[in-house]
Rosetta silent file (secondary structure, phi, psi, omega in degrees, C-alpha in Angstrom):
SEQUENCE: XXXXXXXXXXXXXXXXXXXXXXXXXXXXXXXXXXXXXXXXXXXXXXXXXXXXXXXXXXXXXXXXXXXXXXXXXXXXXXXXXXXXXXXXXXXXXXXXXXXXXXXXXXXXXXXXXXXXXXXXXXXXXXXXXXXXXXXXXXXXXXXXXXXXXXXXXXXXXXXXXXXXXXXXXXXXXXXXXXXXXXXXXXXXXXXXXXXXXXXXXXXXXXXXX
SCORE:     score description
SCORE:     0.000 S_00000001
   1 L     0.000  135.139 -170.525  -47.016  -77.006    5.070 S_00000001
   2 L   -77.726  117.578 -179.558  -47.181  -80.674    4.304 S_00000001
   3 L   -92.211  -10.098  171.359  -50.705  -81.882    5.901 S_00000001
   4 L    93.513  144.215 -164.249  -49.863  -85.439    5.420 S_00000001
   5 L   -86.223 -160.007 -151.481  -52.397  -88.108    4.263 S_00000001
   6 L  -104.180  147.818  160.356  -56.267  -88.450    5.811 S_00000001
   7 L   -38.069  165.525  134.849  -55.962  -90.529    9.210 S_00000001
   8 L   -76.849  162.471 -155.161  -57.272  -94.143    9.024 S_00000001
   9 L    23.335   95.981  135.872  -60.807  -94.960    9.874 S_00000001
  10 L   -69.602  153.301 -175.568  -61.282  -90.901    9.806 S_00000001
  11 L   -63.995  169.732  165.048  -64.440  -89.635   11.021 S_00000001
  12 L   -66.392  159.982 -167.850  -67.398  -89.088    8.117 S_00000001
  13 L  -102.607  145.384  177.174  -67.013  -85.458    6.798 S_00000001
  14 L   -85.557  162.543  169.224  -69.384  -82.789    7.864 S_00000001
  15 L  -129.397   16.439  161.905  -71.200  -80.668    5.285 S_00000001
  16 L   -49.892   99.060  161.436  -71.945  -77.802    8.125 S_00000001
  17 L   -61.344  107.852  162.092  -70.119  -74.376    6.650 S_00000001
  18 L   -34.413  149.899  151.172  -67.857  -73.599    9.428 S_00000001
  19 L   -59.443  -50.688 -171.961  -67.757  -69.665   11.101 S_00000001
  20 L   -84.827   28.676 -164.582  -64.042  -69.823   10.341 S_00000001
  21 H  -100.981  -20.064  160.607  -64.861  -71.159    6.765 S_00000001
  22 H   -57.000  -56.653 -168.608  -63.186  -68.384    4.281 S_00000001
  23 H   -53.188  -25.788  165.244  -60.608  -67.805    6.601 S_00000001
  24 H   -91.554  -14.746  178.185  -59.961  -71.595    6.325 S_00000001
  25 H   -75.513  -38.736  164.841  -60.215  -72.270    3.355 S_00000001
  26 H   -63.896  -51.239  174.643  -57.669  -69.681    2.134 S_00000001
  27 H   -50.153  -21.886 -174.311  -54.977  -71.347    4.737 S_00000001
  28 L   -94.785   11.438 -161.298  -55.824  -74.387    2.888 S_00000001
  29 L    26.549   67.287  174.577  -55.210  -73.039   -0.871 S_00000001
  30 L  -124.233  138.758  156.659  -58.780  -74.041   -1.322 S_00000001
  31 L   -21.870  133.074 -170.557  -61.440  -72.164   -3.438 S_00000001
  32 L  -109.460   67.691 -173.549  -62.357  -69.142   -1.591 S_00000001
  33 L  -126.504   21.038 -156.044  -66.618  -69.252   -1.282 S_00000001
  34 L    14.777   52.014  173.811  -67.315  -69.727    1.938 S_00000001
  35 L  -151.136  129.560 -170.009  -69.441  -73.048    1.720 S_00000001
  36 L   -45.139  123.084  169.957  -68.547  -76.229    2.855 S_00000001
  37 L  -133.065  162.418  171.524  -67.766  -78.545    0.151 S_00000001
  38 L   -49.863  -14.046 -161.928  -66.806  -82.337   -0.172 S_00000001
  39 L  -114.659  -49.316 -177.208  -63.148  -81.318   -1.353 S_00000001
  40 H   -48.798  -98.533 -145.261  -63.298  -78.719    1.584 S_00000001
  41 H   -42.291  -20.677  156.958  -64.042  -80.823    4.140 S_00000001
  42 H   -49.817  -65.245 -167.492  -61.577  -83.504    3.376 S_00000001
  43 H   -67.332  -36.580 -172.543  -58.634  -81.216    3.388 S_00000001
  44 H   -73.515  -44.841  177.107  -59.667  -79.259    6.783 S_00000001
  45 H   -77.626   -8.827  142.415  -59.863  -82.981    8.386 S_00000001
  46 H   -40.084  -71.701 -152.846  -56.641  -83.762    6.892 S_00000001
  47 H   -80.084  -73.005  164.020  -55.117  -80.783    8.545 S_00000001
  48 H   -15.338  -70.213 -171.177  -57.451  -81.733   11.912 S_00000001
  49 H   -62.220  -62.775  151.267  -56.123  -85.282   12.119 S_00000001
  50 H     3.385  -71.195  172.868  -52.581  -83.864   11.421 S_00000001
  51 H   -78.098  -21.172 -160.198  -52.625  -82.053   14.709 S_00000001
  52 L    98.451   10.150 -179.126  -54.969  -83.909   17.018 S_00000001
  53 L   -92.333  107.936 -169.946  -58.049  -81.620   16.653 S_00000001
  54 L  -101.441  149.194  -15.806  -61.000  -83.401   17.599 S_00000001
  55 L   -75.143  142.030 -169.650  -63.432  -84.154   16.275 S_00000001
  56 L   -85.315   68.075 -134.352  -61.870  -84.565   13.387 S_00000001
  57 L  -140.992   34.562  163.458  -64.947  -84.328   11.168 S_00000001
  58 L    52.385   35.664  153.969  -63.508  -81.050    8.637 S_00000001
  59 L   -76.669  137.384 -148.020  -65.776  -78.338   10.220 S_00000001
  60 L  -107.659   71.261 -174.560  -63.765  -74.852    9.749 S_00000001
  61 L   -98.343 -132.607 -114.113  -64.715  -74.369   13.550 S_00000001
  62 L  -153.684  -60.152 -153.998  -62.865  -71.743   16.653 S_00000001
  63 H   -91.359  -44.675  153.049  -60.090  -74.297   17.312 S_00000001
  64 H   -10.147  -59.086 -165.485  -59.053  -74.783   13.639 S_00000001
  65 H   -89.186  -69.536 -177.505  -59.097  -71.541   12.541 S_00000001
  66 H   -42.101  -21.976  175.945  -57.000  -70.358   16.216 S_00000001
  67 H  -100.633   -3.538 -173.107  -54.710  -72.752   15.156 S_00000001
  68 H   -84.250  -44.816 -172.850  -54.052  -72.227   11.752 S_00000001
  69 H   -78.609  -13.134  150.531  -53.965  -68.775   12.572 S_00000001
  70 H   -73.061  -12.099  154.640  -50.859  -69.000   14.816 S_00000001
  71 H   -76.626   -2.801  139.026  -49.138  -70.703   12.367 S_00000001
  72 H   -32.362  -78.804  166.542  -49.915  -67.449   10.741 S_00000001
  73 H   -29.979  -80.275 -150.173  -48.379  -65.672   13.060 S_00000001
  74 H   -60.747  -26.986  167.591  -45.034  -67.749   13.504 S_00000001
  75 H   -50.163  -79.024 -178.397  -45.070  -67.492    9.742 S_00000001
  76 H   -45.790  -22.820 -161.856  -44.606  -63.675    9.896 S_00000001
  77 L   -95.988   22.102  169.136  -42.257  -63.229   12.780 S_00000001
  78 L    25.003 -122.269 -172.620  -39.529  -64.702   10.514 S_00000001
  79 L  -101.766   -8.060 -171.915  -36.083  -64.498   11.398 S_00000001
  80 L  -134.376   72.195  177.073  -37.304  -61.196   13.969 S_00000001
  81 L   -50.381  -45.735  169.767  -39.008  -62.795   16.640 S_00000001
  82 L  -111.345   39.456  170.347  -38.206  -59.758   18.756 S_00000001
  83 L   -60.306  -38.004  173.542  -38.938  -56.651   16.586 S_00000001
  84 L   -67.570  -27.535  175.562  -41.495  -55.506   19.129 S_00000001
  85 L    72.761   25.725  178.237  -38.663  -55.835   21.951 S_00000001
  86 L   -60.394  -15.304  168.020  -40.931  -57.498   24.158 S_00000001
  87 L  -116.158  147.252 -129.928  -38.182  -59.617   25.128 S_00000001
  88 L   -98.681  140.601  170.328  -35.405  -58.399   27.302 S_00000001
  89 L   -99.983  -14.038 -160.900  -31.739  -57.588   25.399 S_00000001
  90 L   -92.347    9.753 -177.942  -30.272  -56.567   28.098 S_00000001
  91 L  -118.518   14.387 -169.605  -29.299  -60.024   29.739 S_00000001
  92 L    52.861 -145.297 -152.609  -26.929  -61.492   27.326 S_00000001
  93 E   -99.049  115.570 -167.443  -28.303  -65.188   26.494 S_00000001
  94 L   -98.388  163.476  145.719  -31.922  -65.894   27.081 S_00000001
  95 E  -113.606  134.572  178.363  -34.302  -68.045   26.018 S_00000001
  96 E  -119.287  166.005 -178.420  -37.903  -66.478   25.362 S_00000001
  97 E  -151.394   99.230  128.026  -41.176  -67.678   24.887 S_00000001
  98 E     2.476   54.640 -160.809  -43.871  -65.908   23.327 S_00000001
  99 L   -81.899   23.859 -173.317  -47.252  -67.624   24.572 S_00000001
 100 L  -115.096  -28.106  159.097  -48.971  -65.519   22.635 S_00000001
 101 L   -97.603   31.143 -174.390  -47.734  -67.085   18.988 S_00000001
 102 L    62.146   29.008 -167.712  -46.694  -70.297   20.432 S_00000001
 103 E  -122.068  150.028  156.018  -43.044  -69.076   19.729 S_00000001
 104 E  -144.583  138.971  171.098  -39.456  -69.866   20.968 S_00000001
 105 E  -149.295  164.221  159.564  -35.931  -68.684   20.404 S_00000001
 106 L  -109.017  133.951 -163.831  -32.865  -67.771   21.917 S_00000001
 107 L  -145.960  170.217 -167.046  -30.675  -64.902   21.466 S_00000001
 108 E  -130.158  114.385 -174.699  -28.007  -63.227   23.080 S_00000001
 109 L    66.417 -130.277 -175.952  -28.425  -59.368   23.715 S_00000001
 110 L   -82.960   -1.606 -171.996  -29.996  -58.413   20.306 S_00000001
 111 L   -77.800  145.750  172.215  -28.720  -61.373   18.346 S_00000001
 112 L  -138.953  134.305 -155.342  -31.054  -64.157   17.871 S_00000001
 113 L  -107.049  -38.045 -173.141  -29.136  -67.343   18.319 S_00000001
 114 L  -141.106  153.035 -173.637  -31.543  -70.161   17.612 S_00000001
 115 L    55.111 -148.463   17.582  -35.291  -70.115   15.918 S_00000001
 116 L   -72.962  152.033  170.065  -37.853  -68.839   16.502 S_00000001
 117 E  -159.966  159.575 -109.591  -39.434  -72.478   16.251 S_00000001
 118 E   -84.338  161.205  159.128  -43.039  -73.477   17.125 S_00000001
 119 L  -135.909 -173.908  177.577  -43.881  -74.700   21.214 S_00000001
 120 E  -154.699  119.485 -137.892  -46.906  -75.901   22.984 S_00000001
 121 L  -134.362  136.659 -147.810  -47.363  -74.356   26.078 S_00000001
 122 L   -44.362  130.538  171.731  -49.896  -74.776   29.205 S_00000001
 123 L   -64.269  149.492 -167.193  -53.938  -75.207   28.623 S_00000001
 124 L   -56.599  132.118  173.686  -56.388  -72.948   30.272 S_00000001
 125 L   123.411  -79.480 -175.562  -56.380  -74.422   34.065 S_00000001
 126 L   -97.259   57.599  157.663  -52.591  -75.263   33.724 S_00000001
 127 L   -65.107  157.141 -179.409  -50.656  -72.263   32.089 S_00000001
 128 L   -65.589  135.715  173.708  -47.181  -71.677   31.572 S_00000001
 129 L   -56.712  119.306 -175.020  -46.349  -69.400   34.032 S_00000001
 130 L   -88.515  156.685  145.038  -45.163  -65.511   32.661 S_00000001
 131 E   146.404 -166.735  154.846  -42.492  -63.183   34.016 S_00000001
 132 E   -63.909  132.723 -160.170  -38.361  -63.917   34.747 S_00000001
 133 E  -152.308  148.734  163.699  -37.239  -67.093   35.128 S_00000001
 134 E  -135.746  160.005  165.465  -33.852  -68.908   35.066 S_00000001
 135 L   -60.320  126.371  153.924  -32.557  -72.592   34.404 S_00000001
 136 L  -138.061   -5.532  155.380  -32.176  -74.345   37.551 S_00000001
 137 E  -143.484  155.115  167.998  -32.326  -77.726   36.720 S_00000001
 138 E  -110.770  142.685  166.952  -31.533  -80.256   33.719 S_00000001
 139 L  -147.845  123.762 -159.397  -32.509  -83.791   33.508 S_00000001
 140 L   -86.375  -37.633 -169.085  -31.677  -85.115   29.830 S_00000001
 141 L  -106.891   38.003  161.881  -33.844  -88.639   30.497 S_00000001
 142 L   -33.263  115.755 -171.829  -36.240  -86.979   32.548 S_00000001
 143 E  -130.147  134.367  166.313  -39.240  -89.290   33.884 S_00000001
 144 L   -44.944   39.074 -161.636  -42.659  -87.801   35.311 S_00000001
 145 L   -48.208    9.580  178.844  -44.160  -88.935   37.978 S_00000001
 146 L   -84.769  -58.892 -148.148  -46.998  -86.526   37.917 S_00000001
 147 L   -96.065  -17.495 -177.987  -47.947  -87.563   34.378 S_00000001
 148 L    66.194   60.023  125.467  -45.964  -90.950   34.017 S_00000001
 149 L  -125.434 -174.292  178.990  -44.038  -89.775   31.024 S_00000001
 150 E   -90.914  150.222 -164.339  -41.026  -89.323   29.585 S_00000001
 151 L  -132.901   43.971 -166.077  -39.801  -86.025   29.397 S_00000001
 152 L   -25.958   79.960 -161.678  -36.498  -85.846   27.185 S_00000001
 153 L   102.225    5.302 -179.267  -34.240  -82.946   27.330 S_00000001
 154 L   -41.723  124.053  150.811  -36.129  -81.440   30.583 S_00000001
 155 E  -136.463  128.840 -145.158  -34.729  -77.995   31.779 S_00000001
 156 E   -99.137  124.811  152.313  -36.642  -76.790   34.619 S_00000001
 157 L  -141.675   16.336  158.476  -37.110  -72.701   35.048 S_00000001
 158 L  -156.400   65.133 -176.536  -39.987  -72.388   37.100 S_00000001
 159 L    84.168  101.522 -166.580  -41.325  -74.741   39.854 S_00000001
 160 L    52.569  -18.842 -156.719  -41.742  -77.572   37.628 S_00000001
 161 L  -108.169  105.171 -135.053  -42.238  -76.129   34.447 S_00000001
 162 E  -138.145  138.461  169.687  -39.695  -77.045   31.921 S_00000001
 163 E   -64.494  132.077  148.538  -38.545  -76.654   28.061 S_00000001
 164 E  -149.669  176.116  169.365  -38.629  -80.806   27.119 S_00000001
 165 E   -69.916  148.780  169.840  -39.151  -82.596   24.147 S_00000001
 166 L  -143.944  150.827  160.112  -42.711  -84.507   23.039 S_00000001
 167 L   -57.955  -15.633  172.551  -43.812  -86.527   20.100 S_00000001
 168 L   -67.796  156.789  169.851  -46.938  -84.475   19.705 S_00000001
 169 L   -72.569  117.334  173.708  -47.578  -81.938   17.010 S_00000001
 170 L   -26.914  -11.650  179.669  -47.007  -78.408   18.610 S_00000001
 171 L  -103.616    1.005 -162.038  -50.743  -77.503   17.392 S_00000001
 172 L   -82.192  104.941 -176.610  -52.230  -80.415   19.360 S_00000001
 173 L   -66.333  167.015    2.633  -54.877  -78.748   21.400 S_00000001
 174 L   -93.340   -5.400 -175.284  -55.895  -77.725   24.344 S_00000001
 175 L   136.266 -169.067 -162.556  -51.995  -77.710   25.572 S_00000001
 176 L  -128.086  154.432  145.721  -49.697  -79.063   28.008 S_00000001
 177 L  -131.763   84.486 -146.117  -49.414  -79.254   31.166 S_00000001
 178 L    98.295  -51.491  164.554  -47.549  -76.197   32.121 S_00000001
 179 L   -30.590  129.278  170.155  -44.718  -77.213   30.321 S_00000001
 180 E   -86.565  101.703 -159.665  -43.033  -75.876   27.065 S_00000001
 181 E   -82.751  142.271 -178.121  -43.114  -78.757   24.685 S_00000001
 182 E  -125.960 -175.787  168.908  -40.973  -78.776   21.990 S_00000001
 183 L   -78.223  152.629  177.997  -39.978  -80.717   18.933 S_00000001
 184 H   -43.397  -62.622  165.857  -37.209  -83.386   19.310 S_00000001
 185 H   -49.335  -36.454 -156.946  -34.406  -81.333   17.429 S_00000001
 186 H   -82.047  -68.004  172.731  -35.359  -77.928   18.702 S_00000001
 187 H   -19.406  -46.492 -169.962  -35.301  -79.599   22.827 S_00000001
 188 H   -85.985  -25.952  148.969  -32.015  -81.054   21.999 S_00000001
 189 H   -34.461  -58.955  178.398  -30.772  -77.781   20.435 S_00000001
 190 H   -84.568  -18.992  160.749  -31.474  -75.827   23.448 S_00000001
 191 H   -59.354  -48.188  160.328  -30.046  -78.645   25.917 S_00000001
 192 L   -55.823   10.083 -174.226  -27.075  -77.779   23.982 S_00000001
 193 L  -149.816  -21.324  172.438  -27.028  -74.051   24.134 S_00000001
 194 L  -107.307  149.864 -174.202  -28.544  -73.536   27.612 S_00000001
 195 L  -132.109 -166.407 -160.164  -26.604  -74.488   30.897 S_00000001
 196 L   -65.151 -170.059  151.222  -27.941  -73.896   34.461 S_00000001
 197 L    69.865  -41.464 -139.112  -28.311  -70.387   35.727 S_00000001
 198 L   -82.250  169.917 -166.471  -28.993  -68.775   32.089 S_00000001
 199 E   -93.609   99.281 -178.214  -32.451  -66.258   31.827 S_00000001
 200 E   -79.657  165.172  166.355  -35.879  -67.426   30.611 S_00000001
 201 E  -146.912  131.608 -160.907  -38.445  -64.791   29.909 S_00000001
 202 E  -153.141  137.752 -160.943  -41.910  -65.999   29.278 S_00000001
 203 E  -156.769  159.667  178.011  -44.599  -63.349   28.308 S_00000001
 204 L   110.936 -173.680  151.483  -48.125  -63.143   26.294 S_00000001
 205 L  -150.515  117.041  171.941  -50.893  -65.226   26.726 S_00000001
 206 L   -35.212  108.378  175.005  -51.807  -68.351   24.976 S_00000001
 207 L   -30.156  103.415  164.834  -54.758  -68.132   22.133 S_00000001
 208 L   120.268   -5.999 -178.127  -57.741  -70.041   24.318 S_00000001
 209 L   -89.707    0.000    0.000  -56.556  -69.062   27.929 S_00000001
């Protein structure tokens, strides 16, 4: 994964050894010695800044390591998002969402039609809601008045809570609110593959809830 160069004005680098700091340091292809180094702590606030994880000051801390390890995850579930069958086959074409790796894809029966690719999905207080769900509304230029944003590619399947597009990175903690935020492409994918009526399923629970 491309981490991208160091922010500007980045914070000063910590030289505190992290709880999480083998485990980060291997996600990082860094020397594996668990003690904070000058070359460590660069790269983990690289990776920090990258996402939005503040403070961005390279300590290999709880929210770091939870997020690097769902991109763990989402690594592994490859092309077979639904080998566990946790999501229902039986409805012809769904979309599911996984809150427990951050994951979404859509498939039809046993088929997987689109993804899995990465979401960001409601913060402790405001979670995404779990259970059966269907599309019931679209709004492609969607504008918020709760949050007073824009919401691109909005499809509504449960009392407000909608697939849309956002500019943030899908790791950008603590979460949304309620909503499943996607990437630009993937939102506009699934406006294009889902119409009113079709079957969400949304199951798991989101790392930090």
């Amino acid at each position: 994964m491309a981490l991208g160069s160091a922010p500007a004005h980045a914070a000063s680098c910590t030289t505190s050894t992290g709880p999480y700091q083998r485990q980060v340091e291997k996600f990082l292809g860094r020397p594996v010695d668990g003690k904070q180094s000058a070359a460590d702590c660069k790269t983990i606030q690289t990776f920090q800044g990258w996402h939005g994880i503040k403070p961005a000051i390279g300590y290999a801390g709880v929210i770091t390591w939870r997020t690097m390890n769902t991109i763990l995850q989402q690594r592994a579930a490859g092309k077979t998002p639904n080998k566990a069958g946790k999501c229902p086959v039986n409805k012809g074409r769904i979309a599911c969402v996984d809150l427990t790796r951050q994951l979404t894809w859509i498939q039809d029966g046993a088929k997987l039609k689109y993804g899995p690719v990465p979401v960001r999905t409601g913060k402790d207080g405001t979670e995404t809601r779990t259970g059966a769900k269907k599309v019931y509304w679209r709004s492609i230029n969607h504008w918020s008045t709760l949050y007073n944003v824009r919401m691109p590619y909005s499809q509504f399947f449960d009392r407000g809570q909608a697939f849309h597009s956002t500019t943030k990175s899908m790791y950008n903690p603590p979460g949304s609110g309620g909503c499943v935020n996607m990437r630009p492409a993937d939102a506009k994918a699934y406006w294009n593959l889902l119409r009113n009526g079709d079957d969400v399923y949304v199951y798991g629970r989101k790392p930090g809830t």
